[in-house]
Backbone as numpy.savetxt, mean C-alpha at the origin, in Angstrom:
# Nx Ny Nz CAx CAy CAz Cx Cy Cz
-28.28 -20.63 6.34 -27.55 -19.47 5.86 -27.11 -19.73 4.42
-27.39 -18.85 3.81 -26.62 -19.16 2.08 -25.58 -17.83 1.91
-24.62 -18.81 1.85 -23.32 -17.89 1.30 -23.41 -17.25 0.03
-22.74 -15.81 0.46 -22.86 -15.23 -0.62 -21.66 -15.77 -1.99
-22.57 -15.32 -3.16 -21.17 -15.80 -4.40 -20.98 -14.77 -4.57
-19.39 -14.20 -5.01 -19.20 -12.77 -5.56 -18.38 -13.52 -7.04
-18.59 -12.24 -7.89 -18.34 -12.69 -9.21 -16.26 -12.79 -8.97
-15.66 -13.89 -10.12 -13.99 -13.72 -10.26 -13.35 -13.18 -10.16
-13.99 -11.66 -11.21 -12.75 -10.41 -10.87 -12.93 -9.83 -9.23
-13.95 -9.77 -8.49 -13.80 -9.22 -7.26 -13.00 -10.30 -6.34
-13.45 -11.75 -6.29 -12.60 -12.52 -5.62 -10.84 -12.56 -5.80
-10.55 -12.19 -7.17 -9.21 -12.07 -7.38 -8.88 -10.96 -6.95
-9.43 -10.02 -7.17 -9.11 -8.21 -5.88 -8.94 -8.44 -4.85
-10.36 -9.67 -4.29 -10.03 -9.58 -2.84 -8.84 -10.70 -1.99
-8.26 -11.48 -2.72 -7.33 -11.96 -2.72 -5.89 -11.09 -2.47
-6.04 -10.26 -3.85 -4.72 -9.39 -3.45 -4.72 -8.41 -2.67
-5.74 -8.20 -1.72 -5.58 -7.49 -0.80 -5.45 -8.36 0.47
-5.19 -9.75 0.14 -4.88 -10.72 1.46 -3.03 -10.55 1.59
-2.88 -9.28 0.74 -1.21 -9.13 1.25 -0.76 -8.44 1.76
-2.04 -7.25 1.73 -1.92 -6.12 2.93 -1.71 -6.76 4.41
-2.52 -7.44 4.80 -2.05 -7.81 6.40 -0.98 -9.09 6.48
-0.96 -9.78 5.64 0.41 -10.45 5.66 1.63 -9.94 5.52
1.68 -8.59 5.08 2.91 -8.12 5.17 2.70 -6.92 5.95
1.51 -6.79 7.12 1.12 -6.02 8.17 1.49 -4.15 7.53
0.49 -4.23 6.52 0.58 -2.55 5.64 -1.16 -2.60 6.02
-1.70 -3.24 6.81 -3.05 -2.91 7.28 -4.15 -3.83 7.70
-5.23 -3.39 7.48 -6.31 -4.65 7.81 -7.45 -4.58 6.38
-8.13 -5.64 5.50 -8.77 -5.95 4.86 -10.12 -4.83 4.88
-10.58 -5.21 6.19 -11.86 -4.46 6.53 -12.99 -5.78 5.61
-14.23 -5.23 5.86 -15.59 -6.14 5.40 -15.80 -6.63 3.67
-15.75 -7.20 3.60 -15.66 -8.11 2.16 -17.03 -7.60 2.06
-18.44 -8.06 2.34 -19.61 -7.36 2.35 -19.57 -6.13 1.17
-18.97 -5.01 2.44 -18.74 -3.61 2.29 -17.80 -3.07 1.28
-16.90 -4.03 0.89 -15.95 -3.74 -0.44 -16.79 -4.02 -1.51
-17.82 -5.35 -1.63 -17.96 -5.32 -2.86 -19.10 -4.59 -3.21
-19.61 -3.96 -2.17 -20.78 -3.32 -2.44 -19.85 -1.36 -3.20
-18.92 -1.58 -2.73 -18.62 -0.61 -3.27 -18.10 -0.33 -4.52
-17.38 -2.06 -4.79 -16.82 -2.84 -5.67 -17.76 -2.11 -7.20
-18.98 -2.77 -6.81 -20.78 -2.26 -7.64 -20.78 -0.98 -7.88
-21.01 0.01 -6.67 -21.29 1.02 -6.85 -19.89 1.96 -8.48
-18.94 1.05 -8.32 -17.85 1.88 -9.12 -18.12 1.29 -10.46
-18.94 0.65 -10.35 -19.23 -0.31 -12.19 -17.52 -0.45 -12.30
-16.87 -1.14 -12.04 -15.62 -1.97 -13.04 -15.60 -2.60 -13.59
-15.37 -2.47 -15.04 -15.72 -3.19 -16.03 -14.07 -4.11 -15.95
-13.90 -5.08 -16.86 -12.61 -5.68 -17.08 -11.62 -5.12 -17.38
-11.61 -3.82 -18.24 -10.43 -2.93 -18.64 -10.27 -2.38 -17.26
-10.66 -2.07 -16.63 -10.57 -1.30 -15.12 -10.14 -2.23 -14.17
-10.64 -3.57 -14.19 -9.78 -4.29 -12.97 -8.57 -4.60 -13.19
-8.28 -4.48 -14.71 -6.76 -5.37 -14.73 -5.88 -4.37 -14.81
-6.55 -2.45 -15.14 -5.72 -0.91 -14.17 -5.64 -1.19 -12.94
-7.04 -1.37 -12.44 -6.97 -1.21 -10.66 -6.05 -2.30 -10.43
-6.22 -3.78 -10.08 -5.15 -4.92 -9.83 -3.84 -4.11 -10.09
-3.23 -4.08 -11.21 -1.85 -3.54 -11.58 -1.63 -2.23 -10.74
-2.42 -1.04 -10.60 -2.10 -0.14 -9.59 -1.88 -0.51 -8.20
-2.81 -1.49 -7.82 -2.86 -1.87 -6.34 -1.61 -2.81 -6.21
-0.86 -3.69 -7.30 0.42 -4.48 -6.61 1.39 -3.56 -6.69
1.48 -2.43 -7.49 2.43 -1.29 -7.71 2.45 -0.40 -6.12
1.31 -0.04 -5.87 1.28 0.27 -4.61 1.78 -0.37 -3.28
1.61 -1.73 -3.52 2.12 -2.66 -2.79 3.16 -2.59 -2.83
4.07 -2.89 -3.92 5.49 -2.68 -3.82 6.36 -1.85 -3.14
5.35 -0.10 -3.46 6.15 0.58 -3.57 6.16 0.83 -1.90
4.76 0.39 -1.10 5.13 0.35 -0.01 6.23 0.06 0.70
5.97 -1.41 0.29 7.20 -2.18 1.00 8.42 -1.96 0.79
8.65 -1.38 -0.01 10.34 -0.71 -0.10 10.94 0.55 0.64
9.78 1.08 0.23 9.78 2.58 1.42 10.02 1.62 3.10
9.30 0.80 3.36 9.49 1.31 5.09 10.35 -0.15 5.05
10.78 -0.77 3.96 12.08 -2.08 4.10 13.15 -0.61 4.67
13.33 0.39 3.55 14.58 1.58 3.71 14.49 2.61 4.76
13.11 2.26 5.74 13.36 2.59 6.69 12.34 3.54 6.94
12.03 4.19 6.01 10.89 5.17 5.80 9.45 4.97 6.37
8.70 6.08 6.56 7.27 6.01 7.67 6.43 5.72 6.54
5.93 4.91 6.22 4.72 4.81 5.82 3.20 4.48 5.99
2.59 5.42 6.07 0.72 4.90 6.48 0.44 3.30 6.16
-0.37 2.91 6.85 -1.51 1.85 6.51 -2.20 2.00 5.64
-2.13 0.80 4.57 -3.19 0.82 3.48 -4.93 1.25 4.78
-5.98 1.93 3.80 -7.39 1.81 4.13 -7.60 0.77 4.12
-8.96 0.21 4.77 -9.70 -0.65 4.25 -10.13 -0.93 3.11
-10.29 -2.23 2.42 -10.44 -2.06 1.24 -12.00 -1.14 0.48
-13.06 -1.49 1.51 -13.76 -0.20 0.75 -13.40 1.36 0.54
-13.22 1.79 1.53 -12.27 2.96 1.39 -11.29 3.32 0.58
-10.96 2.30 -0.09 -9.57 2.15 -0.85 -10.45 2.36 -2.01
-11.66 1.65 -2.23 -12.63 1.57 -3.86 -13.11 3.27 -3.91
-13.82 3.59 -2.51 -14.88 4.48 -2.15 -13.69 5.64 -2.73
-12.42 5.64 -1.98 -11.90 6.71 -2.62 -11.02 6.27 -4.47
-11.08 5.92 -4.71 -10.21 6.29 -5.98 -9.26 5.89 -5.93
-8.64 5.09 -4.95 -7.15 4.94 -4.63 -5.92 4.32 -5.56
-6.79 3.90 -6.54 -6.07 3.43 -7.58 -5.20 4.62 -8.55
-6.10 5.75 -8.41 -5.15 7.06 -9.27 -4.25 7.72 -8.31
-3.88 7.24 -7.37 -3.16 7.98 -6.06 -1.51 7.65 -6.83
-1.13 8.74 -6.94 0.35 8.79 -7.53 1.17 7.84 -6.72
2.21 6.98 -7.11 2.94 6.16 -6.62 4.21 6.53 -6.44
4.41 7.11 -5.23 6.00 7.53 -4.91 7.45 6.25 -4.33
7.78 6.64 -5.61 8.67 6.11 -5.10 10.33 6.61 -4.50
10.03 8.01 -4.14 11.04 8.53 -3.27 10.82 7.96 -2.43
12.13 7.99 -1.15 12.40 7.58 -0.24 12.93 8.50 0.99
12.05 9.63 2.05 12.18 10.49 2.06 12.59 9.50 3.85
14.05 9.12 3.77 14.07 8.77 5.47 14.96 9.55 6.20
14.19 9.93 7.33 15.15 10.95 8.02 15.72 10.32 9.03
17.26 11.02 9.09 18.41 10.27 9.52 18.45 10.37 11.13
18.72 8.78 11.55 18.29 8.16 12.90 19.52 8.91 13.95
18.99 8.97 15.09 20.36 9.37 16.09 22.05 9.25 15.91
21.66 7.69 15.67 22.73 6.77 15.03 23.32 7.74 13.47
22.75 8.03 12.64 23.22 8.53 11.16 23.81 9.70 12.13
23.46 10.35 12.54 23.47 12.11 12.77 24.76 11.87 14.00
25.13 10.61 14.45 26.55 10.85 15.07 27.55 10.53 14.19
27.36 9.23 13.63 27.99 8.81 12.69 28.72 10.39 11.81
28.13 10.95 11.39 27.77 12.07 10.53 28.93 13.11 11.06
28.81 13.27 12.35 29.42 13.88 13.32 30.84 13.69 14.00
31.02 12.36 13.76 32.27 11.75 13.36 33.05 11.94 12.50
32.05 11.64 11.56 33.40 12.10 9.79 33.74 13.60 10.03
32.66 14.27 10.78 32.77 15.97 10.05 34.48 16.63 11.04
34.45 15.57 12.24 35.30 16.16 13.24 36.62 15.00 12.53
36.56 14.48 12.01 37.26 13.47 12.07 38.35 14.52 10.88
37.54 14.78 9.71 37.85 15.65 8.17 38.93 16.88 9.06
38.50 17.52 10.34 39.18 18.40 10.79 40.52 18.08 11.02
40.98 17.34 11.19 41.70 16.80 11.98 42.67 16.34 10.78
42.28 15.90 9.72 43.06 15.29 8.84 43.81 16.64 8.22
């Protein structure tokens, strides 16, 4: 069997997508199948060091959203992630969490509580 070589900048991509499932925001999917898609997108060097910088931005912004509690999707697989464009996908960083049983008594407390005072 001869292992395949993939060129630096894809091994360093595919690296930082070894933080998607360590911090369980998804699964990798086929290394194969990424870099073939990797190709198909011609990324030149000005483009990996956009894409890289979009993709840890994304990362971040994940993990803060559902640290604060918020629903957030699973990253794609990483071809899917190339195949679509995912690098121009606007990066929200609102925090849209809707308030747990717990908030909405809490809530319900102060409002009866304000009466009373």
């Amino acid at each position: 069997m001869i292992r395949k070589q993939y060129p630096p900048e894809f091994e360093e991509f595919w690296k930082i997508f070894d933080l998607i499932p360590q911090h369980g925001l998804g699964e990798k999917g086929s290394k194969s199948q990424a870099f073939k898609r990797y190709q198909q997108k011609k990324i030149g060097p000005d483009d990996f060091d956009y894409i890289r910088d979009r993709l840890l931005a994304q990362i971040d912004a994940k993990l803060a959203r559902r640290a604060a509690g918020a629903f957030d999707p699973d990253f794609m697989h990483v071809q899917g992630w190339l195949n679509n464009e995912r690098w121009d996908d606007e990066i929200s960083t609102t925090i849209n969490r809707q308030p747990s049983a717990s908030d909405r008594a809490d809530q319900a407390l102060r409002d009866y509580l304000s009466t009373l005072a």
